[in-house]
C-alpha positions as CSV (number, residue, x, y, z in Angstrom):
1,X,0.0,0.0,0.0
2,X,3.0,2.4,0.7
3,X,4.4,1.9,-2.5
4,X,1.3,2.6,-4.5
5,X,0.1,5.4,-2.7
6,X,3.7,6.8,-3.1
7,X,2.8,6.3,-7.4
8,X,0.8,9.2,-8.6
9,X,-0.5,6.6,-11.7
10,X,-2.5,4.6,-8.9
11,X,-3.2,7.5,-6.3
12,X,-5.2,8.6,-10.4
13,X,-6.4,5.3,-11.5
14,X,-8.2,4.7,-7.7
15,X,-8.8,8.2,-7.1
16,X,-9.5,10.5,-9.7
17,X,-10.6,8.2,-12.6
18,X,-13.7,6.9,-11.2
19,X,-14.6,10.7,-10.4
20,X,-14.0,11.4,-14.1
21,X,-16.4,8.7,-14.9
22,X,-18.9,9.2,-12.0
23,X,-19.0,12.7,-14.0
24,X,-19.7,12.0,-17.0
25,X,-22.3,9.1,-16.5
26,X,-24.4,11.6,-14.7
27,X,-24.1,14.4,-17.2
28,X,-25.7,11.8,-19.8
29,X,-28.0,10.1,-17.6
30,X,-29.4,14.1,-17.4
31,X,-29.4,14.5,-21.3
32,X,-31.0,11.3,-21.9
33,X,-33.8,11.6,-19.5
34,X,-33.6,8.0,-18.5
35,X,-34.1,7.6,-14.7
36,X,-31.5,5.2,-13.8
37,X,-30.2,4.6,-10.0
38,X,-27.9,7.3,-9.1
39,X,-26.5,5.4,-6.5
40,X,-26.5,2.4,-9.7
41,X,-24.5,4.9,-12.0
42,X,-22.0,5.8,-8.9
43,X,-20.7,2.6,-7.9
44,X,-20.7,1.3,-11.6
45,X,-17.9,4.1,-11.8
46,X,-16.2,3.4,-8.3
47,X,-16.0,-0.2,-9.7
48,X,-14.3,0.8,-13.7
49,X,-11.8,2.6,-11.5
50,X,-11.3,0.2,-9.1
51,X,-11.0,-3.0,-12.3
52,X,-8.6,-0.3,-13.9
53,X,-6.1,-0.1,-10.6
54,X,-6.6,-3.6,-9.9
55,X,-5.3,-4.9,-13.4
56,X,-2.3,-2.5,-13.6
57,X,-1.2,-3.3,-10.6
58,X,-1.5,-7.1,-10.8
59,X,0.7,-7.2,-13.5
60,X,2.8,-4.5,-12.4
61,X,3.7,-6.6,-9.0
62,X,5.6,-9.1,-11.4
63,X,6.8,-6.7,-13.3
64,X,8.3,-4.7,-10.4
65,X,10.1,-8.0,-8.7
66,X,11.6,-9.0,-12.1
67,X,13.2,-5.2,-12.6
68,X,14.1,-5.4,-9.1
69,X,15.6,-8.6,-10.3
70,X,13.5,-10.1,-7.0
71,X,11.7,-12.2,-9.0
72,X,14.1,-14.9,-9.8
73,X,15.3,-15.7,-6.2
74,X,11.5,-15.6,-5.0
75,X,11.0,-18.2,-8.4
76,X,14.2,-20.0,-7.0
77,X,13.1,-20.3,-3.5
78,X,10.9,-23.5,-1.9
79,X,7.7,-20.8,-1.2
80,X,5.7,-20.5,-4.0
81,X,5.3,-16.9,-5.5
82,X,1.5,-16.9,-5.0
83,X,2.3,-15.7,-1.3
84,X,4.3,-12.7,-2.8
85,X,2.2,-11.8,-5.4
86,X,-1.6,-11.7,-3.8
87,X,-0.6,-8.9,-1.6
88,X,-0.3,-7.0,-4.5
89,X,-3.3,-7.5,-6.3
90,X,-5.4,-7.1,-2.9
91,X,-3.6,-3.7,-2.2
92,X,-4.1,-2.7,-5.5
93,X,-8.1,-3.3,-5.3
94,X,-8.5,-2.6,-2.2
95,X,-7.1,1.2,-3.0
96,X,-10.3,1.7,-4.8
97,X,-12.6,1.2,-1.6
98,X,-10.9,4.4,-0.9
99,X,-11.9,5.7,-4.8
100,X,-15.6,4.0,-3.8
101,X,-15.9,6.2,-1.0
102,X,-14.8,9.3,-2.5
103,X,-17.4,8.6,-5.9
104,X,-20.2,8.3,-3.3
105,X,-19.3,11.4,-1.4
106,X,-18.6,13.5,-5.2
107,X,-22.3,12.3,-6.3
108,X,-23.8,13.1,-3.4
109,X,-22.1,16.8,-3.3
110,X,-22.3,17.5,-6.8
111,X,-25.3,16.1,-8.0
112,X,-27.8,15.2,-5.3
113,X,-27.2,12.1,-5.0
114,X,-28.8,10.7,-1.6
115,X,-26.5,8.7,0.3
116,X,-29.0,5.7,1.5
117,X,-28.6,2.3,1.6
118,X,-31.1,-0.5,1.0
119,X,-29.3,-3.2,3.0
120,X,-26.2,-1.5,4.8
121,X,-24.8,-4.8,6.3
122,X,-24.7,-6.8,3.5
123,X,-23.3,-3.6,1.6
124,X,-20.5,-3.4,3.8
125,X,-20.2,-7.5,3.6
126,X,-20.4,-7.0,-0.3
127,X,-17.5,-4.3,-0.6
128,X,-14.4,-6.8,0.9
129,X,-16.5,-9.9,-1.1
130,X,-15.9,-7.6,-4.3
131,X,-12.3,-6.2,-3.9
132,X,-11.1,-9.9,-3.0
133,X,-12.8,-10.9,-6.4
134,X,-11.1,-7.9,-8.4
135,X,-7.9,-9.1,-7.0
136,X,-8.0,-12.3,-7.5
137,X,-8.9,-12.3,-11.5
138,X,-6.3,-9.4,-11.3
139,X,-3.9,-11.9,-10.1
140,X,-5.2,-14.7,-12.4
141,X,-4.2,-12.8,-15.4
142,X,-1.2,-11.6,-14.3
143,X,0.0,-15.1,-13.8
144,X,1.5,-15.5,-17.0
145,X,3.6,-12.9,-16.2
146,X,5.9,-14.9,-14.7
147,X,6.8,-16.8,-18.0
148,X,6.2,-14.1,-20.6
149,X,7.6,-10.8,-19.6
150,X,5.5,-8.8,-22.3
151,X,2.1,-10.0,-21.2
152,X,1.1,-7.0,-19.7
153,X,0.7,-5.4,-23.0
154,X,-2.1,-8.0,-23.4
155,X,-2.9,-7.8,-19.6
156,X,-4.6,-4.0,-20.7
157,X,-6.6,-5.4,-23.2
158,X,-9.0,-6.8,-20.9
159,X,-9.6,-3.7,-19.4
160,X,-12.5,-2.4,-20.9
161,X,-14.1,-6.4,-21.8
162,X,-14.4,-6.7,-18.4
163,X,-15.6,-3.8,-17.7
164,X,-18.8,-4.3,-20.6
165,X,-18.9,-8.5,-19.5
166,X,-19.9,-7.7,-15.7
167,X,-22.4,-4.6,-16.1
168,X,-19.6,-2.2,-14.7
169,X,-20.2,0.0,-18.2
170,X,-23.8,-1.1,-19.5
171,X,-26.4,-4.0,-18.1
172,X,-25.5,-7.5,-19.1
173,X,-29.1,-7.8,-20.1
174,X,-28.5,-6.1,-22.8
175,X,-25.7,-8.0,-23.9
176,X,-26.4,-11.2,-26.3
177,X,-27.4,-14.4,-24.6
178,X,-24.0,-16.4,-25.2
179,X,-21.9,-13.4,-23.8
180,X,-24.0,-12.9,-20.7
181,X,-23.0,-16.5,-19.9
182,X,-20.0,-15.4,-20.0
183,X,-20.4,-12.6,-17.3
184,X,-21.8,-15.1,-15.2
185,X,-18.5,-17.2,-14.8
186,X,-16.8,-13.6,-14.3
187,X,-16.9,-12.8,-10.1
188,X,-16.5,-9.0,-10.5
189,X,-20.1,-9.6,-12.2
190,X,-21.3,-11.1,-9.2
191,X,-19.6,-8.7,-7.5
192,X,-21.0,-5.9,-9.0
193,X,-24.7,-7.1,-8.5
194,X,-24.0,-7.6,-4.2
195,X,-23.2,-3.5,-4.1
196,X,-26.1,-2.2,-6.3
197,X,-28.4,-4.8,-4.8
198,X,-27.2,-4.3,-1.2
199,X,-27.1,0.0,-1.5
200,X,-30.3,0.4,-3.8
201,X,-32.6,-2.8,-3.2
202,X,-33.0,-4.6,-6.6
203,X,-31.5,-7.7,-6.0
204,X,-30.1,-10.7,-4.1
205,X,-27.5,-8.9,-2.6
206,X,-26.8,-12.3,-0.4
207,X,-26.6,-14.6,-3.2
208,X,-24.4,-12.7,-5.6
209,X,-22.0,-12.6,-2.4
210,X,-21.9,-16.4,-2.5
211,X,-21.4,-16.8,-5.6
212,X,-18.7,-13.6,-6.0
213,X,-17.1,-16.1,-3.2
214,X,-17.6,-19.2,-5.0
215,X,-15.9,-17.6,-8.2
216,X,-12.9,-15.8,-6.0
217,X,-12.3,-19.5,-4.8
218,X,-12.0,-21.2,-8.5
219,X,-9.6,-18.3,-9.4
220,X,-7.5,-18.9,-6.5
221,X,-7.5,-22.8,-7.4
222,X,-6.3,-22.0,-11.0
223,X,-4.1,-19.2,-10.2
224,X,-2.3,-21.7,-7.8
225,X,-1.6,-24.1,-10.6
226,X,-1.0,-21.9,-13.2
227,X,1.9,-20.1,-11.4
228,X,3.1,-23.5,-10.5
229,X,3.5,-24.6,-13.5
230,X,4.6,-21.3,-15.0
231,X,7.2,-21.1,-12.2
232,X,8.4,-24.8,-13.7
233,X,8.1,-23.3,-16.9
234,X,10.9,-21.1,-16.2
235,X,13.3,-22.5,-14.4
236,X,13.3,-25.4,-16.7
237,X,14.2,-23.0,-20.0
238,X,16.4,-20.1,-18.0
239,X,14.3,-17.8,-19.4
240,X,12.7,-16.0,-16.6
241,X,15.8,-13.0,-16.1
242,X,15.2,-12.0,-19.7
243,X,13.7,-8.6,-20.6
């Protein structure tokens, strides 16, 4: 958390981003005349920003340790790299509760938005539930890292998917029926349906928690044998050190 907060690209991405988006959802919302949730339209934001820290830093945790030249003694070493590694991703996503907070408190200041929630208990269950989940798939993509040094390029592609896949950026029910099964296997989805149901009341905000659980457990299964293997991957070919 020190280091991040100490790099003014996450102190934005947390921070400032989802207040740029907060901003500009409502001013359409207002020129569309559609009557949409505010509180719907200022977590949907919180959570873009949040996905957008979460990813960069993921892959940046790898990327860090093998510029530090970290990375191949942690590789090297008995412990598996899964124990250095998921600190990152959960500081990473867990710097946007901080962004969450502050979108709540800019919509409410600036555009009247009223600060009530439905179900506050399981909101406050949900927001933990949802930053484990962004970590976690943040961490599952970034596990190739290990092997191929240039996967982050690729890493920032799935940026905006995931934002579209899990109603982040529009409602997956208006997404075609093969793609919203898709969103279903995706936890930030899940995720993403516990806040808006738990803060504005139109949903299961206790079932999407399970299942945003369920999910966050299958990702730390695969992430577990994916950097297992990838970690055999490399020290088998020598290759790990290279730039």
């Amino acid at each position: 958390m020190r280091q991040l907060i100490r790099t003014r690209l996450y102190v934005f991405l947390a921070i400032l981003l989802p207040l740029i988006f907060a901003s500009m959802a409502f001013y359409m919302f207002r020129g569309s005349g559609k009557q949409d949730a505010p509180m719907s339209v200022a977590l949907s934001a919180a959570l873009m920003g949040m996905w957008s820290s979460t990813l960069l830093g993921s892959g940046n945790a790898i990327t860090r340790l093998r510029l530090m030249q970290l990375l191949e003694p942690l590789v090297a070493s008995p412990r598996s790299t899964f124990l250095v590694t998921l600190p990152f991703a959960i500081a990473t996503s867990s710097l946007g509760v901080y962004g969450l907070l502050v979108t709540l408190g800019w919509s409410a200041v600036l555009f009247d938005m009223p600060l009530h929630l439905e179900h506050p208990m399981l909101f406050f269950v949900a927001v933990p539930v949802t930053v484990v989940a962004l970590g976690m798939l943040g961490l599952l993509m970034a596990s190739a890292f290990i092997l191929y040094p240039t996967a982050q390029s690729l890493a920032n592609f799935f940026e905006f998917p995931v934002w579209m896949l899990s109603g982040m950026l529009v409602p997956i029910s208006t997404l075609p029926d093969p793609v919203q099964k898709i969103s279903y296997l995706l936890a930030p989805t899940w995720g993403v349906k516990a806040l808006t149901g738990a803060a504005v009341g139109n949903g299961s905000a206790a079932e999407a928690i399970g299942m945003c659980l369920l999910l966050t457990c299958v990702y730390l299964a695969i992430t577990l044998l994916l950097q297992r293997r990838f970690e055999w991957l490399a020290r088998s070919s020598g290759t790990l050190a290279l730039q």
